[in-house]
DRENLUM-762075 format. One record per residue (C-alpha): residue in three letters; chain; z, x, y. Coordinates in pm, 1 decimal. Layout:
<atoms>
<atom 'Ala', 'A', <Z, X, Y>>;
...
</atoms>
This chain:
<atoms>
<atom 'Unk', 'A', <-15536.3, 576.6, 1522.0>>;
<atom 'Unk', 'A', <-15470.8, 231.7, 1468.5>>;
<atom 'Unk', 'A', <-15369.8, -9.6, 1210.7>>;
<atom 'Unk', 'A', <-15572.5, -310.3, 1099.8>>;
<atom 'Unk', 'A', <-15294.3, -451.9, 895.5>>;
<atom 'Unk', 'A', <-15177.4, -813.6, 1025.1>>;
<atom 'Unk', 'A', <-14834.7, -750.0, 984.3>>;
<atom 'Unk', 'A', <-14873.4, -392.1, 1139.9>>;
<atom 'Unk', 'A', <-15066.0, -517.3, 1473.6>>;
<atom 'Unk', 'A', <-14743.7, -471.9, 1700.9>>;
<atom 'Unk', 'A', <-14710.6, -124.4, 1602.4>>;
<atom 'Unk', 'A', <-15004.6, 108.9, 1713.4>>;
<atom 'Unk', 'A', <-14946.0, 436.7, 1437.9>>;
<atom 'Unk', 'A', <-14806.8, 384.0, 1074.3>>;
<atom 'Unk', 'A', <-14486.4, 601.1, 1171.6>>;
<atom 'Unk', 'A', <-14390.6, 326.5, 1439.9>>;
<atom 'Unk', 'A', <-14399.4, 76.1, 1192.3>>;
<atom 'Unk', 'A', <-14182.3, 288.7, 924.3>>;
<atom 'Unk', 'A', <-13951.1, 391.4, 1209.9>>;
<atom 'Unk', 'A', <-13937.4, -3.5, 1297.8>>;
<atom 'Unk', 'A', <-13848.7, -71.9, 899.0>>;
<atom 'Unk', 'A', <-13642.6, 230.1, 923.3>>;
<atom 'Unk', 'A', <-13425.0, 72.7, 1204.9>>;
<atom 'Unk', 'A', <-13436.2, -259.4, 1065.3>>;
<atom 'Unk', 'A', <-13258.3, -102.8, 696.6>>;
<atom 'Unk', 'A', <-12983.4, 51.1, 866.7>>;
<atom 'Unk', 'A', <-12957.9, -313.5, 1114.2>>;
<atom 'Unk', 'A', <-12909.2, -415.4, 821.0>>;
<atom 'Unk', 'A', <-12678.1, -173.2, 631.8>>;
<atom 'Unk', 'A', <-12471.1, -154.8, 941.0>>;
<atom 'Unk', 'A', <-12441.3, -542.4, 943.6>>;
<atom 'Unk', 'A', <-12325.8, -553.2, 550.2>>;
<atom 'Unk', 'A', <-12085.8, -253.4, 629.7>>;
<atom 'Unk', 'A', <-11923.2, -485.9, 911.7>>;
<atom 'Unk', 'A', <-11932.0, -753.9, 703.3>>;
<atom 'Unk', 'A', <-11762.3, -583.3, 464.1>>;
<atom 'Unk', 'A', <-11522.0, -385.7, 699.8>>;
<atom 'Unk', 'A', <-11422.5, -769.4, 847.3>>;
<atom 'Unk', 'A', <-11386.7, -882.4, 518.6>>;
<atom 'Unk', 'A', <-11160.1, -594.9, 426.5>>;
<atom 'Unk', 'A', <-10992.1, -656.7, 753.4>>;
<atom 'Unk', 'A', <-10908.6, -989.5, 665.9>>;
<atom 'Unk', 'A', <-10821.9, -883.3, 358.5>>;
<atom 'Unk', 'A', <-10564.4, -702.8, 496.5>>;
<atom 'Unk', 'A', <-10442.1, -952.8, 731.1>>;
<atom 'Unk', 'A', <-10384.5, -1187.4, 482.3>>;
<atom 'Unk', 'A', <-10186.0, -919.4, 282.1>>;
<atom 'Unk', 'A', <-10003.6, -847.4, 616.2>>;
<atom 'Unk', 'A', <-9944.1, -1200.9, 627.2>>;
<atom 'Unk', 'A', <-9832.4, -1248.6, 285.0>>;
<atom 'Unk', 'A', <-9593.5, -917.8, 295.6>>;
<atom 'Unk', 'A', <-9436.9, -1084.1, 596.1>>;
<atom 'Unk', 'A', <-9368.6, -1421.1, 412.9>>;
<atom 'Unk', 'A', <-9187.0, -1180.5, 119.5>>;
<atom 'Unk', 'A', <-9036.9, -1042.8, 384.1>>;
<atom 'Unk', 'A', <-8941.8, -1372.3, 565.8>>;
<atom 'Unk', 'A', <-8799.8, -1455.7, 218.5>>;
<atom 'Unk', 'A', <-8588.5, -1141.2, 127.6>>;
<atom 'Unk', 'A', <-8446.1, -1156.6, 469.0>>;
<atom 'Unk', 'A', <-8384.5, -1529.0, 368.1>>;
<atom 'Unk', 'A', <-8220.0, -1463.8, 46.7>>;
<atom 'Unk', 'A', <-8022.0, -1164.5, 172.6>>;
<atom 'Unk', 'A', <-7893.9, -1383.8, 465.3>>;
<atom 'Unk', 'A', <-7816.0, -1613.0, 149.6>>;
<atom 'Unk', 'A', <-7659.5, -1354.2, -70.7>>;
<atom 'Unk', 'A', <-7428.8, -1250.3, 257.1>>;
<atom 'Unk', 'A', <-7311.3, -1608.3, 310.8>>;
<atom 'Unk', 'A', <-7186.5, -1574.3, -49.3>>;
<atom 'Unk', 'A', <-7064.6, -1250.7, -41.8>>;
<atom 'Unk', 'A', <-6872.9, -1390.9, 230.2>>;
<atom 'Unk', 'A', <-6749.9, -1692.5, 123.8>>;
<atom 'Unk', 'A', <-6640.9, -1499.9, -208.8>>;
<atom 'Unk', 'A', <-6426.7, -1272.5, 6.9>>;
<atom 'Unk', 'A', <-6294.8, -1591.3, 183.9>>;
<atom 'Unk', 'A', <-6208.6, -1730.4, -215.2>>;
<atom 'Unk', 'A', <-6034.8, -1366.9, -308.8>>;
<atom 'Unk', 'A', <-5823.0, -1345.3, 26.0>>;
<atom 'Unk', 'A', <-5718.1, -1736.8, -19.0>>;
<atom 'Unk', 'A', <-5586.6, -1643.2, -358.2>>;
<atom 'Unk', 'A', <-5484.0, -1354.0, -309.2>>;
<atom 'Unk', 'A', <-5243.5, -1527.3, 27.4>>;
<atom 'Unk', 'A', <-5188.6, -1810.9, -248.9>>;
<atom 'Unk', 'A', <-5043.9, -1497.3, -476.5>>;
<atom 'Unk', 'A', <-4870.6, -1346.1, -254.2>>;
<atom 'Unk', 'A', <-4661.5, -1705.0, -143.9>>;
<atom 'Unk', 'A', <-4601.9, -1782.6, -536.7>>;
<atom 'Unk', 'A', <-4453.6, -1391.5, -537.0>>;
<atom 'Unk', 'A', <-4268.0, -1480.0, -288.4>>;
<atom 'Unk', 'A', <-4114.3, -1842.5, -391.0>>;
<atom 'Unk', 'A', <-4030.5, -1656.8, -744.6>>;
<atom 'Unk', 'A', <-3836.6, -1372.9, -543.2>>;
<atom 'Unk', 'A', <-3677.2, -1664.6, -370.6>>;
<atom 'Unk', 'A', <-3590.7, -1880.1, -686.1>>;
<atom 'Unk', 'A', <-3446.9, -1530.6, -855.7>>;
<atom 'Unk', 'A', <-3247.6, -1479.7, -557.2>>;
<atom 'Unk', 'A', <-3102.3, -1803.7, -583.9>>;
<atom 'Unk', 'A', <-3079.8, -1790.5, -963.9>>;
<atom 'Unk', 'A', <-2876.4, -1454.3, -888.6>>;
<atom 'Unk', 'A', <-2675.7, -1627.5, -654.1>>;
<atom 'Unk', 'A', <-2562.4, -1882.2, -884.2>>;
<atom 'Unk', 'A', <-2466.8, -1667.7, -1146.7>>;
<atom 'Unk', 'A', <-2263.0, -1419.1, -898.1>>;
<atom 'Unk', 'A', <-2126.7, -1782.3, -863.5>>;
<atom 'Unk', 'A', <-2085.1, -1868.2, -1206.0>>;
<atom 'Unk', 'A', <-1977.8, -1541.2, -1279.0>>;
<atom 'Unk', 'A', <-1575.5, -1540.6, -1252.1>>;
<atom 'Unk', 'A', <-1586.0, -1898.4, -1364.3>>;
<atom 'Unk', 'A', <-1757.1, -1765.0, -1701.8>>;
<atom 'Unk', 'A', <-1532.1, -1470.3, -1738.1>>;
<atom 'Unk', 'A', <-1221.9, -1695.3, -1721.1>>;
<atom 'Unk', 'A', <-1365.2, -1859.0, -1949.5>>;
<atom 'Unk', 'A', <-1448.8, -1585.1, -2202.9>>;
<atom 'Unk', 'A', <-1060.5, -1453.8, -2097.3>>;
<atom 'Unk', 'A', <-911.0, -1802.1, -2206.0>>;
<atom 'Unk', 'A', <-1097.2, -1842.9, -2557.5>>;
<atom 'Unk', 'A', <-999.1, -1519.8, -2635.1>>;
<atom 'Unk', 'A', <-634.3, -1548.5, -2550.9>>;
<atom 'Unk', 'A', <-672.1, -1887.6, -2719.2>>;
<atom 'Unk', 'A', <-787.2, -1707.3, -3048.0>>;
<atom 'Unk', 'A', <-505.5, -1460.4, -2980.4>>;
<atom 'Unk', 'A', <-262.0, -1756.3, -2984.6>>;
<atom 'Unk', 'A', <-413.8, -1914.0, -3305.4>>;
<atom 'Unk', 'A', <-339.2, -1569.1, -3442.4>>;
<atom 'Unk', 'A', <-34.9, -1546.1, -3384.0>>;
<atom 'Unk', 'A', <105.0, -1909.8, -3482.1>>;
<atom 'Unk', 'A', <-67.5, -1826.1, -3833.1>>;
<atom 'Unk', 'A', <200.0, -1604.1, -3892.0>>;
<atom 'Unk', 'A', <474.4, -1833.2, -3773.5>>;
<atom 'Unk', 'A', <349.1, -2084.7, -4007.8>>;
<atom 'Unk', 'A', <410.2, -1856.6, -4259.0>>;
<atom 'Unk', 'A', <769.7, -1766.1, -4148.7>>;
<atom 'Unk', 'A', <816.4, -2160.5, -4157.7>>;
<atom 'Unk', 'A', <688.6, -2201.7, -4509.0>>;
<atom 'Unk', 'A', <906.2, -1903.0, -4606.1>>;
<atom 'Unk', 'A', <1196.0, -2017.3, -4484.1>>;
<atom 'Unk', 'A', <1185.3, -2403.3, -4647.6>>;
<atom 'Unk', 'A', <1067.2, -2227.5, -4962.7>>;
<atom 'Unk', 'A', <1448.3, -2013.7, -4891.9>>;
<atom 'Unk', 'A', <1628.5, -2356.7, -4804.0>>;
<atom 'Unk', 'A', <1468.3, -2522.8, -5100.9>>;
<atom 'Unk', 'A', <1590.7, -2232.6, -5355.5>>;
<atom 'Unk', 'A', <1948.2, -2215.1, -5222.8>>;
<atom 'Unk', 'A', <1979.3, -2641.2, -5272.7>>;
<atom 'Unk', 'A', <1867.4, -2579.9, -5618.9>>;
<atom 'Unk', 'A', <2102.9, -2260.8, -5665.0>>;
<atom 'Unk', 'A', <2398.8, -2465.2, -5493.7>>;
<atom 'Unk', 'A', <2446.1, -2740.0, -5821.6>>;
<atom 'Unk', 'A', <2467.3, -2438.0, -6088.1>>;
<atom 'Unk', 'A', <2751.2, -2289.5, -5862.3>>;
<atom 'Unk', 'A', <2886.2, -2623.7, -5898.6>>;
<atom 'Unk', 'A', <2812.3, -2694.3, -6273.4>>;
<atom 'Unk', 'A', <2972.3, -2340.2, -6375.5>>;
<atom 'Unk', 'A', <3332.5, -2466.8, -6311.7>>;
<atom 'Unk', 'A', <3340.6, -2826.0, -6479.5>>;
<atom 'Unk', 'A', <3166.5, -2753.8, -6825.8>>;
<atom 'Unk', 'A', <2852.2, -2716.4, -7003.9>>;
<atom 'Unk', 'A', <2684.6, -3072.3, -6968.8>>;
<atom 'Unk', 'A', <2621.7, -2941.3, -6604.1>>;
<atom 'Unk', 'A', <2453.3, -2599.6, -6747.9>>;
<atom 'Unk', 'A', <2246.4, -2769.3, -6993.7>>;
<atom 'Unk', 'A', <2111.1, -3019.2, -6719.9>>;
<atom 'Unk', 'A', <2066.9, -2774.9, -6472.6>>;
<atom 'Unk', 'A', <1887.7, -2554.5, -6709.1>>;
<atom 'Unk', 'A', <1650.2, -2841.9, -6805.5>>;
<atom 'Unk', 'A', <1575.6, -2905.2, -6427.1>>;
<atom 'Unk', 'A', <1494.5, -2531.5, -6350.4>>;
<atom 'Unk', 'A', <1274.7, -2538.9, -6691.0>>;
<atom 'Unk', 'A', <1055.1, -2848.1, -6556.7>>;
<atom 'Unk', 'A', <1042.8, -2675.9, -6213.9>>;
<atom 'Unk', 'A', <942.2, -2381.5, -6375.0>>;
<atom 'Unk', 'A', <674.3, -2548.6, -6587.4>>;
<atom 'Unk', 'A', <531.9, -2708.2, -6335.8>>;
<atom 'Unk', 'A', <541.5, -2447.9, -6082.7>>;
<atom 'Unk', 'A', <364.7, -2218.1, -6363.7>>;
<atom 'Unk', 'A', <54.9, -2529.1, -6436.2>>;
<atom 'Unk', 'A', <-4.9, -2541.9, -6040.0>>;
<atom 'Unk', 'A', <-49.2, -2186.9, -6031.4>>;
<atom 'Unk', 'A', <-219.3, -2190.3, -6319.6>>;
<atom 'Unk', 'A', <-484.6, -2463.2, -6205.4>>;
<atom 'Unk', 'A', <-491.0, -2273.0, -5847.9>>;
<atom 'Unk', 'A', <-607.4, -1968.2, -6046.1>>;
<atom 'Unk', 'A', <-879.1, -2142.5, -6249.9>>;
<atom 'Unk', 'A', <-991.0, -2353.7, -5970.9>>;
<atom 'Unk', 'A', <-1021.0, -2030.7, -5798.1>>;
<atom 'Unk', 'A', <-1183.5, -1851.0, -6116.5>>;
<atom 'Unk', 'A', <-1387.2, -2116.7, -6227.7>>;
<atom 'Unk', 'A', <-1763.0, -2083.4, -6152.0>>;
<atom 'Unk', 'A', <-1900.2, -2345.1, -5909.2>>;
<atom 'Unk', 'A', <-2222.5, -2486.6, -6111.3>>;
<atom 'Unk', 'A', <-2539.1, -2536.9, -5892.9>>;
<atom 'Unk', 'A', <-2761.7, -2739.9, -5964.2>>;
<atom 'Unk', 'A', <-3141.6, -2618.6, -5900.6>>;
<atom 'Unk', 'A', <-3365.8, -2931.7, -5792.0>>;
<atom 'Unk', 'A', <-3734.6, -2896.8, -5815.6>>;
<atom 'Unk', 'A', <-3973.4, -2955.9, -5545.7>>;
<atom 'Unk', 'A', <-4348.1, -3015.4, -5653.1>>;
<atom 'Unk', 'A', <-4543.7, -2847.6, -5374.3>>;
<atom 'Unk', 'A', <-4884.7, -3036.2, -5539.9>>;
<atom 'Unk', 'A', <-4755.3, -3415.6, -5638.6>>;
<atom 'Unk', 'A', <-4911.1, -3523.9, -5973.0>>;
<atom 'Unk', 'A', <-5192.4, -3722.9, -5865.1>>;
<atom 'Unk', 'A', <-5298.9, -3481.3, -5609.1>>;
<atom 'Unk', 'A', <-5333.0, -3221.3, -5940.3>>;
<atom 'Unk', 'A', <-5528.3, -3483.5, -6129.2>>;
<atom 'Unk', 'A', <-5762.2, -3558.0, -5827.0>>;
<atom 'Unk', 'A', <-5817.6, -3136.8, -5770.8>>;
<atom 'Unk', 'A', <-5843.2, -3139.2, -6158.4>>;
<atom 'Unk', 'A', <-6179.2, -3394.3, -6140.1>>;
<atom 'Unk', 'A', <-6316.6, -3223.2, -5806.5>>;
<atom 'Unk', 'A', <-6364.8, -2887.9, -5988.0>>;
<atom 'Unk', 'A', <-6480.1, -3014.0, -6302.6>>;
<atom 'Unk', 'A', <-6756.8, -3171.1, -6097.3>>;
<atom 'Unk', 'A', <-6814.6, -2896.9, -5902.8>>;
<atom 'Unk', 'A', <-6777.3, -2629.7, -6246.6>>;
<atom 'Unk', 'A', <-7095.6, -2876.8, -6412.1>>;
<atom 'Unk', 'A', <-7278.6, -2906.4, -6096.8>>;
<atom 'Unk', 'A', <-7278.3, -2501.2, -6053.6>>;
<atom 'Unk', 'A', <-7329.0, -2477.6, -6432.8>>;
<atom 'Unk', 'A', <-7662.5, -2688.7, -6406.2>>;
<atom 'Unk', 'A', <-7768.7, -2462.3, -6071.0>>;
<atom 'Unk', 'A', <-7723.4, -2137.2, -6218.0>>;
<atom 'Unk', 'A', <-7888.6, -2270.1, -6548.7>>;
<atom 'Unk', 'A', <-8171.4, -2451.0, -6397.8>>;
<atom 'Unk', 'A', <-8237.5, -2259.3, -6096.8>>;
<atom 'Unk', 'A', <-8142.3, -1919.3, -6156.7>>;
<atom 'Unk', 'A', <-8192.1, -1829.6, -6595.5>>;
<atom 'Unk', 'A', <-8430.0, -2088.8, -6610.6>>;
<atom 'Unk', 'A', <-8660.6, -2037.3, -6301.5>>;
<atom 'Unk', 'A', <-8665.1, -2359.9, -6174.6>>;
<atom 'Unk', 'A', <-8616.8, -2444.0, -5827.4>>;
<atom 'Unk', 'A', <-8218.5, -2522.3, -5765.0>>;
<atom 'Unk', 'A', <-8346.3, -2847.7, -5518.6>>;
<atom 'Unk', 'A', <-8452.7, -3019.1, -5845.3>>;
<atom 'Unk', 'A', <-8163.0, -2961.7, -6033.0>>;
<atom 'Unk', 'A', <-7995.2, -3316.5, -5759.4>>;
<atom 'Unk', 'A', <-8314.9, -3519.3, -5859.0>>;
<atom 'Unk', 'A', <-8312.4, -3833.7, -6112.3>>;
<atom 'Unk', 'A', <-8666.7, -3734.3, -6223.5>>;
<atom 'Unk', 'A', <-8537.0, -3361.3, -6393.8>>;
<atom 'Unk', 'A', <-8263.2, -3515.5, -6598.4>>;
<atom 'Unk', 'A', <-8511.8, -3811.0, -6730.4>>;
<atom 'Unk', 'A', <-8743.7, -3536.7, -6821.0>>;
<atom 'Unk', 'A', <-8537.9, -3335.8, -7010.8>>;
<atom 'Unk', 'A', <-8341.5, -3648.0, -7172.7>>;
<atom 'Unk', 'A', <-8696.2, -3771.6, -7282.4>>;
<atom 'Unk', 'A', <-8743.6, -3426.7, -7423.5>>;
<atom 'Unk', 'A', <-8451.1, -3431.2, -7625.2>>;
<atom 'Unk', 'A', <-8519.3, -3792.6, -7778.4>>;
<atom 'Unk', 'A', <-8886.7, -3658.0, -7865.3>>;
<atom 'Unk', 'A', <-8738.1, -3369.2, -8033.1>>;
<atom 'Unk', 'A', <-8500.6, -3613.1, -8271.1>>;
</atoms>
């Protein structure tokens, strides 16, 4: 049977034609499905491509991170050799330091030896000083007996002034002792001076600083706090005119 259809004339039976459409659909399907399989395939070429720059880069920045790594442990051992030679020029300069003082050493213990026998000898002569005194102290006494000897045998004038000397002598032997002792006794009188830590004017000038400060945190805590104003206002010219005309209005 055939079809009279114009667009049907090429196919002789109906079920040529839908087999014809039939084909042509999946032609068609087939061609959208590679289209979209390329697509997808490029897709994933690009990504491929992409993943390989990342890579390109984290291979670059690792290579990076290594030539720092590297040059840090370069810096560390360079200090640490620069360490090491200042340990060893201190172990040097103590050596030498110890070798100047196992030099210095005998000289410094003669030296110690001599003060001390020097203090030794200043010990010593103290005493012998007071031998010396001692002994004029003797000398003088026996002058001073040798005239009463004397002045026994002639008469009594000599008594009399021999007496009157060894009175005076004895007086004023007795008022140097006397002032020794209170010179000695007397209390040495100190006087206390007084240092101002804070000079006057410094006072007067801290005085003035915290009365200005005392008003100004009266007038906050007044204004800004009790009275529930704001405490900005409380540094302008226009509140204070305010309440001064308020207070003239109220006379």
């Amino acid at each position: 049977m055939s079809v009279n259809n114009s667009n049907h004339e090429q196919y002789s039976t109906r079920e040529d034609y839908k087999r014809a459409k039939a084909e042509e659909l999946q032609r068609k399907k087939d061609a959208e499905k590679q289209a979209k399989d390329e697509a997808l395939q490029i897709k994933d070429v690009e990504k491929q491509a992409k993943d390989e720059a990342r890579q390109i880069k984290d291979a670059k920045k690792q290579a990076k991170d290594e030539v720092r790594q590297i040059k840090d442990a370069e810096k560390t051992a360079k200090d640490e050799g620069r360490q090491i030679k200042d340990a060893e020029k201190q172990a040097r300069d103590e050596a030498q330091q110890t070798k100047v003082v196992e030099k210095q050493a005998p000289t410094k213990i003669i030296e110690i030896l001599a003060k001390n026998v020097a203090g030794r000898l200043k010990g010593l002569k103290k005493p012998d000083l007071n031998v010396a005194r001692k002994t004029q102290d003797a000398g003088q006494q026996a002058k001073t007996k040798q005239p009463r000897q004397k002045s026994e045998t002639p008469g009594v004038k000599e008594t009399k002034t021999s007496s009157t000397h060894e009175a005076q002598r004895s007086k004023d032997s007795n008022n140097t002792n006397s002032a020794g002792k209170n010179a000695e006794t007397a209390p040495v009188s100190y006087q206390r001076i007084r240092i101002r830590l804070i000079p006057i004017w410094l006072r007067l000038v801290l005085l003035l600083v915290m009365a200005i400060f005392c008003v100004t945190a009266g007038a906050v805590v007044g204004y800004g706090m009790l009275g529930g104003g704001k405490v900005a206002e409380v540094f302008q010219e226009s509140t204070w005119t305010h309440i001064i005309d308020l207070v003239q209005k109220g006379k």
